[in-house]
C-alpha positions in Angstrom: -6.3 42.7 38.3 -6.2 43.2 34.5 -4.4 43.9 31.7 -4.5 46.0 28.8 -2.5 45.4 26.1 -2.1 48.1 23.0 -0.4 46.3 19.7 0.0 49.0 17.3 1.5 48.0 13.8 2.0 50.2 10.4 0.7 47.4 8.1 -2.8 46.5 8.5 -1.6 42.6 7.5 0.0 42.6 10.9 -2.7 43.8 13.1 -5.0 40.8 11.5 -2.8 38.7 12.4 -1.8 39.7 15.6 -5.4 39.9 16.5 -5.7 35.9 15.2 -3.1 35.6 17.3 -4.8 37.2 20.4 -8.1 35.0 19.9 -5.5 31.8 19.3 -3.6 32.4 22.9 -7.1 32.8 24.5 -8.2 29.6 23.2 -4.9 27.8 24.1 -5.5 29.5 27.7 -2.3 32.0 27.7 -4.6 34.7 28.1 -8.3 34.7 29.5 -9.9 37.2 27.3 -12.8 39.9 28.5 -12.3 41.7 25.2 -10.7 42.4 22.3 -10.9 44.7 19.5 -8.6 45.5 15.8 -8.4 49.6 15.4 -7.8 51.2 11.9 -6.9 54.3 12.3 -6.8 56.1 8.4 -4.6 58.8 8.1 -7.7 60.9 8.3 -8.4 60.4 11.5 -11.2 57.9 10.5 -11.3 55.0 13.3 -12.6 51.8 11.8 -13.4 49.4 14.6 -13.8 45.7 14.9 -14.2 43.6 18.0 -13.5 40.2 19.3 -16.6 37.4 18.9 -17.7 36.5 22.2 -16.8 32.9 23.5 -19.6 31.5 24.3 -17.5 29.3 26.9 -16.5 32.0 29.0 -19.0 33.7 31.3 -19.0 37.7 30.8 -18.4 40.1 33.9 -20.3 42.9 33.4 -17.6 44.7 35.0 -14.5 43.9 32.9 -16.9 44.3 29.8 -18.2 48.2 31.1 -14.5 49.1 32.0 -12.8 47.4 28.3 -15.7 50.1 27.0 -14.8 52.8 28.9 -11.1 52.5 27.6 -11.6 51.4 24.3 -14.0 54.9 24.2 -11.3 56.9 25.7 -8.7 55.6 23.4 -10.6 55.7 20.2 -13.0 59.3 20.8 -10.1 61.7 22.6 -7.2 63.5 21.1 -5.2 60.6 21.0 -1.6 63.1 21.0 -2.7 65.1 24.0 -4.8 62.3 25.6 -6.6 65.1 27.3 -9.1 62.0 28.5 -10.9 63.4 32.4 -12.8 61.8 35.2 -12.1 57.9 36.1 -10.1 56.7 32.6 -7.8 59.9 33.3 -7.0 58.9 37.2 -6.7 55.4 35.6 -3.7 56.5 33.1 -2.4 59.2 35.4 -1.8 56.0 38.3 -0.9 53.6 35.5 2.0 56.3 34.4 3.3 56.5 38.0 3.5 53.0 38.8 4.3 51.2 35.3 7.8 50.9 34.4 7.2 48.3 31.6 6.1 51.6 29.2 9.5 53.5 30.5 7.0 55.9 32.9 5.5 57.3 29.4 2.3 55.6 28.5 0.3 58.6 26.9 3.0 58.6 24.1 3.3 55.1 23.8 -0.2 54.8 23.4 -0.5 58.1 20.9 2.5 56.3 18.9 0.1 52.9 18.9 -2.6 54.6 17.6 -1.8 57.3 15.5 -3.2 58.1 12.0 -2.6 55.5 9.2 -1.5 52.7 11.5 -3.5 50.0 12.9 -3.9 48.6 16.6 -5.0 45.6 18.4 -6.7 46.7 22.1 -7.0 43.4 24.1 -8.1 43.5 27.8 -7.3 40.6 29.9 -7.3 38.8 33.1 -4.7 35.8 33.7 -2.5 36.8 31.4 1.0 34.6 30.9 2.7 38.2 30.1 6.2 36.6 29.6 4.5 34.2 27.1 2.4 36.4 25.5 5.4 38.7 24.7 7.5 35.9 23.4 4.4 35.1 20.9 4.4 39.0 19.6 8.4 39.7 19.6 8.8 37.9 15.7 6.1 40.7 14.9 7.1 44.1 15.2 5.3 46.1 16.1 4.7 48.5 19.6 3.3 46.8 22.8 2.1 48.8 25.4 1.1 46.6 28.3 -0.7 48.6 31.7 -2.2 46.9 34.3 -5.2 47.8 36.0 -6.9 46.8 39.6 -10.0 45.8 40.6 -11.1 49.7 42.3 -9.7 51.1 38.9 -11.6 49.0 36.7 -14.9 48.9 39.5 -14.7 52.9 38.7 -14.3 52.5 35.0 -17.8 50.0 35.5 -19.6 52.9 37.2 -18.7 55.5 35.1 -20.0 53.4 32.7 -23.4 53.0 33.9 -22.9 49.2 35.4 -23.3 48.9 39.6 -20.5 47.4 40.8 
């Protein structure tokens, strides 16, 4: 199981930090970290990227890495309002939406409300995560947090959509 967590912020201060903060909890082991990246998103619809360095100490799965990039595509290249997303990544947020009640049964508007034009986002993808902790360390910021969790057979299809035998 994993977990994807959406920080969206309206100051781009507060995404840096947050995403300090992300690489900080991985380091002091509250999170293990698969990937991470910090989304601008200019009021023009311009999407300005930036992702985690890898850690050199932790091994990559192929797996979790294919599936982070088939979410972190879907989130960044669709129509973010309608989240018309299809195929695997739109099962994925169709089961998430059903079974969530964290996001109040409404992730595509959570998400659209992360991630909409001249805010800026922090898209972490995580396995062990201390979710209670975690949320403690982000509360003083602001901010939105949408957190969705997604199983191995979810994130296996997400891997072989994106081109990785699983």
């Amino acid at each position: 199981m994993s977990t994807l967590m959406i920080f969206g912020f309206d100051k781009e201060a507060d995404a840096t930090v947050a995403f300090d903060k992300v690489l900080e909890l991985h380091r002091i082991a509250l999170l293990r970290l698969a990937d991470a990246a910090w989304i601008a998103v200019g009021r023009d619809g311009h999407i300005e990227l930036r992702s985690a360095p890898h850690d050199p100490a932790a091994p990559l799965d192929v797996t979790e890495a294919a599936a982070f990039g088939q979410i972190l595509g879907a989130l960044v290249t669709t129509p973010v309002a309608g989240f018309a997303v299809g195929g695997t990544i739109g099962a994925v947020f169709e089961t998430m939406e059903s079974s969530d009640d964290t996001v109040d049964g409404d992730v595509r508007k959570q998400i659209a409300k992360a991630l909409r034009p001249g805010r800026w986002a922090v898209v972490v993808y995580a396995t062990q995560v201390a979710l209670g902790e975690v949320r403690k360390q982000f509360d003083t910021m602001g901010g939105t947090l949408v957190t969705l969790e997604i199983g191995e057979s979810a994130q296996a299809e997400l891997a072989r959509d994106g081109g990785v035998e699983v």
